[in-house]
C-alpha positions, -999 to 999 in steps of 0.1 A, spaced: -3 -320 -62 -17 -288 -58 -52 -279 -59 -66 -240 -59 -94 -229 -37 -115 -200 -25 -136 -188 -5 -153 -155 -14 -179 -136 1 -198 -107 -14 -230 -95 4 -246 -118 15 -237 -143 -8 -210 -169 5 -188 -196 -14 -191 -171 -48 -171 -192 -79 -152 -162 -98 -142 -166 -135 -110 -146 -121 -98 -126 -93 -72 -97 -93 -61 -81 -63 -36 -52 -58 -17 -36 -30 12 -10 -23 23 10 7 26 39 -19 -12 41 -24 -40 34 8 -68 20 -16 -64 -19 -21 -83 -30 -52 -97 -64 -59 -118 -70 -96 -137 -103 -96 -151 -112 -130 -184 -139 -128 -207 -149 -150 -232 -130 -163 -264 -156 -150 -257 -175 -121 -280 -199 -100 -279 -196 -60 -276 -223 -40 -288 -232 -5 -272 -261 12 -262 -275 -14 -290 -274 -34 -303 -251 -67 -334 -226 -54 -334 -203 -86 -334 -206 -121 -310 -190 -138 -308 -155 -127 -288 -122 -134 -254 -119 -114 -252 -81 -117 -283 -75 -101 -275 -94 -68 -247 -68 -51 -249 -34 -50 -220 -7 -35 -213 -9 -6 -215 -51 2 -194 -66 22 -165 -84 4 -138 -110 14 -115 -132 -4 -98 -163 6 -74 -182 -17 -47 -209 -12 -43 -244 -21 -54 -281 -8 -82 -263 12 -57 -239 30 -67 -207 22 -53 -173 34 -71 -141 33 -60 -118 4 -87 -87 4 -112 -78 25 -133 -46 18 -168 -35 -2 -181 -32 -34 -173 0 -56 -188 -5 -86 -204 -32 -110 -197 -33 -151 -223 -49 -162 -199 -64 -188 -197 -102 -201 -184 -119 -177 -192 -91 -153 -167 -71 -129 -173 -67 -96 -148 -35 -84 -139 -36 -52 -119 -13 -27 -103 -19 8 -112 -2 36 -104 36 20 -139 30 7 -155 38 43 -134 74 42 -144 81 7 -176 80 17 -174 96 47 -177 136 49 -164 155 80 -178 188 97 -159 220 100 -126 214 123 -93 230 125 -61 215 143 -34 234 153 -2 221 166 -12 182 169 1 153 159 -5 135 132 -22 104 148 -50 128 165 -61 140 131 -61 101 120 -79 95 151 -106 117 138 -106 109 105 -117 70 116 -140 80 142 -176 62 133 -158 32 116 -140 0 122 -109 11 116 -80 11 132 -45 28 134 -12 5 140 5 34 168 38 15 154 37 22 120 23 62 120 54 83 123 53 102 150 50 139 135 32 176 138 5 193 122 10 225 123 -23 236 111 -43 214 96 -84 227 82 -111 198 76 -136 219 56 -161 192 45 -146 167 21 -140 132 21 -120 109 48 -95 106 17 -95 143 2 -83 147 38 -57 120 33 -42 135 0 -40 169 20 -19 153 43 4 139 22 10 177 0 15 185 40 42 164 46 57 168 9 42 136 0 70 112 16 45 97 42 27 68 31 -6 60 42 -15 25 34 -43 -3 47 -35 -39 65 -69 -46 63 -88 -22 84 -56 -12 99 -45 23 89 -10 30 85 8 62 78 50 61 74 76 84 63 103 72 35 112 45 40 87 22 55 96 3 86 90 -36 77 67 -58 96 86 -89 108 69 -111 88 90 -126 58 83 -147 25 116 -167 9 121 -165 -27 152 -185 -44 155 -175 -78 153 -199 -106 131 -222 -75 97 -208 -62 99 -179 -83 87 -180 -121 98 -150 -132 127 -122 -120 134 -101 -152 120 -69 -142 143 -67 -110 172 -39 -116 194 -21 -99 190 16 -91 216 38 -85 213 75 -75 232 101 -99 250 116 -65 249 100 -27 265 136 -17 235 155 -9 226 182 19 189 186 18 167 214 42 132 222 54 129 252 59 94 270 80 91 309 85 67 322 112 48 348 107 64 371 128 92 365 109 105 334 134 129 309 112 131 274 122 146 245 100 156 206 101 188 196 80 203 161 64 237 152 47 244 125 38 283 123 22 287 93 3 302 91 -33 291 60 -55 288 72 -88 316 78 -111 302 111 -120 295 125 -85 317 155 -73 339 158 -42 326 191 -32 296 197 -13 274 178 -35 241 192 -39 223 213 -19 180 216 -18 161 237 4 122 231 8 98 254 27 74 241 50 46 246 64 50 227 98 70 244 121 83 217 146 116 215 144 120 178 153 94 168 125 115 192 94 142 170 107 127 140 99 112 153 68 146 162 57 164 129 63 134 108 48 139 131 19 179 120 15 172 87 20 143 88 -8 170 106 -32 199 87 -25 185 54 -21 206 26 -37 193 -9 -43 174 -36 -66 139 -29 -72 114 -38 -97 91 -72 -95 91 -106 -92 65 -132 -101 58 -161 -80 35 -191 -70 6 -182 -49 23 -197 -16 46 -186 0 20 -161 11 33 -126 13 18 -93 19 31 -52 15 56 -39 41 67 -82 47 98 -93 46 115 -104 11 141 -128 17 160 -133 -14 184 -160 -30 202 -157 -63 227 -183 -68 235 -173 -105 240 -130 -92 246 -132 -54 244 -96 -54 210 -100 -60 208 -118 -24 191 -100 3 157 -90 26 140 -67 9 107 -44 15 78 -57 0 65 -24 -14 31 -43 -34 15 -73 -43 -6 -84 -69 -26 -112 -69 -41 -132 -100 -63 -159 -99 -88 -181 -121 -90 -213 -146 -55 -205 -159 -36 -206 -123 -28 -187 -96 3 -163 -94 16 -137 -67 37 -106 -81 60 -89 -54 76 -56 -58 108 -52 -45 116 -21 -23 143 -9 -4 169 -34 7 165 -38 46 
């Protein structure tokens, strides 16, 4: 028998009992979410024992308060979220908005600073200085800025520039307080869930196969200098799948740049083929709350009925849904590993 637990912290309130719980994650997007509905009067507790009359919920957090959720079953819980407290709706029950660790960056503001010819993890290395977190040196790609101005806005203004920098195929995403930033395709932790179709896994409709309209592509970035100084980084990739592709040279795209290291238009370039041409299931699966799994894992997946359907997979997001009705984890399916 399985029995649901948690243990959620908000403030300084500990052992909070939500109505319902919904937490979201994806490497696309560096801003976990968590909503936590409660009731709209509450009584607080102290060993045990009732110290207030009824009082309102709302009124006890505030942005900015601590937050942390456990969840699991038969008293094992697992951490699913941690982060602060964005906003309250002072609905019925009310929602409690929460956001990962992004939060400290959108509230953080940053002098006048230019870089020029870095890399990218010493402007992330600024960007975090003054709060707990971190950067994972094995999952930031290791590419230059060319020139890069912080002109007063936000730790996450600053974030979206970086991605328009690096024609938004890096992917900045949270572990926690651990700040990653990846090209296409993101390089999987070595964690893994397992997932047998038609077993552990209540529902696999949504998962379908992409296929590119051509796998014969040539694709350029392109940076001129100033002084007129051209520099570029090229990838092909020759591979016919599709019954309407052409022999010939297959398509040809040219981007202009504004990085001028060689090395890293390189990289942008074959990120950029592998994004186009990528070939694979994808889509979502919904599951149990255990196994536990979490963005950039591991999928390992069984189909007995379509074996093509067999395979580790990138866990690209998670979401998370708890309360009276049960507890279910939906995985999306990324690129096959």
């Amino acid at each position: 028998m399985f029995v649901l637990g948690s243990d959620i912290t908000i403030g300084q309130f500990k052992k909070v009992n939500p109505h319902e719980v919904k937490i979201t994650k994806s490497v696309q997007e560096y801003v976990d979410k968590a909503i936590i509905k409660l009731p709209a009067t509450g009584r607080l507790k102290r060993a045990g024992e009732v110290i207030t009359e009824s009082t309102d919920t709302a009124k006890q957090f505030a942005e900015g308060d601590f937050v942390k959720i456990d969840l699991g079953y038969n008293g094992k819980l697992v951490n699913e979220f941690t982060g602060f407290v964005s906003k309250i709706n002072f609905a019925t029950p009310i929602e409690v908005e929460c956001e990962g660790y992004s939060y400290l960056l959108r509230k953080k503001q940053y002098a006048v600073k230019v870089f020029k010819d870095v890399k990218l993890i010493e402007v992330l290395k600024y960007l975090i200085v003054g709060t707990p977190i971190r950067l994972d040196k094995n999952h930031v790609s290791d590419l230059m800025v060319t020139k890069f101005l912080v002109e007063k806005q936000t730790g996450t203004e600053l974030l979206e520039q970086l991605k328009k920098m690096f024609n938004n195929l890096i992917h900045f995403y949270f572990k926690n307080e651990v700040l990653c930033a990846e090209l296409f395709p993101v390089v999987a932790f070595p964690n893994s869930a397992f997932y047998k179709l038609g077993w552990n896994v209540v529902k696999d409709d949504s998962l379908k196969l992409k296929e590119p309209k051509n796998e014969n592509i040539t694709i350029t970035y392109k940076h001129t200098a100033v002084d007129g100084t051209k520099m570029e980084g090229k990838n092909t990739l020759k591979k016919i799948v599709t019954r309407g592709s052409s022999s010939g040279d297959g398509e040809q795209k040219e981007v202009k740049s504004g990085i001028k290291d060689t090395e890293t238009l390189t990289k942008l370039a074959a990120s950029d083929v592998s994004k186009t041409s990528y070939r694979g299931y994808e889509g979502k699966i919904k599951a149990f709350l255990q196994p536990y799994c979490e963005t950039a894992w591991r999928a390992s997946i069984t189909d007995e009925k379509y074996p093509e359907r067999s395979g580790i997979y990138l866990v690209e997001s998670i979401e998370v849904t708890y309360g009276m009705a049960g507890a279910r984890r939906t995985v999306g399916i990324g690129i096959k590993l």
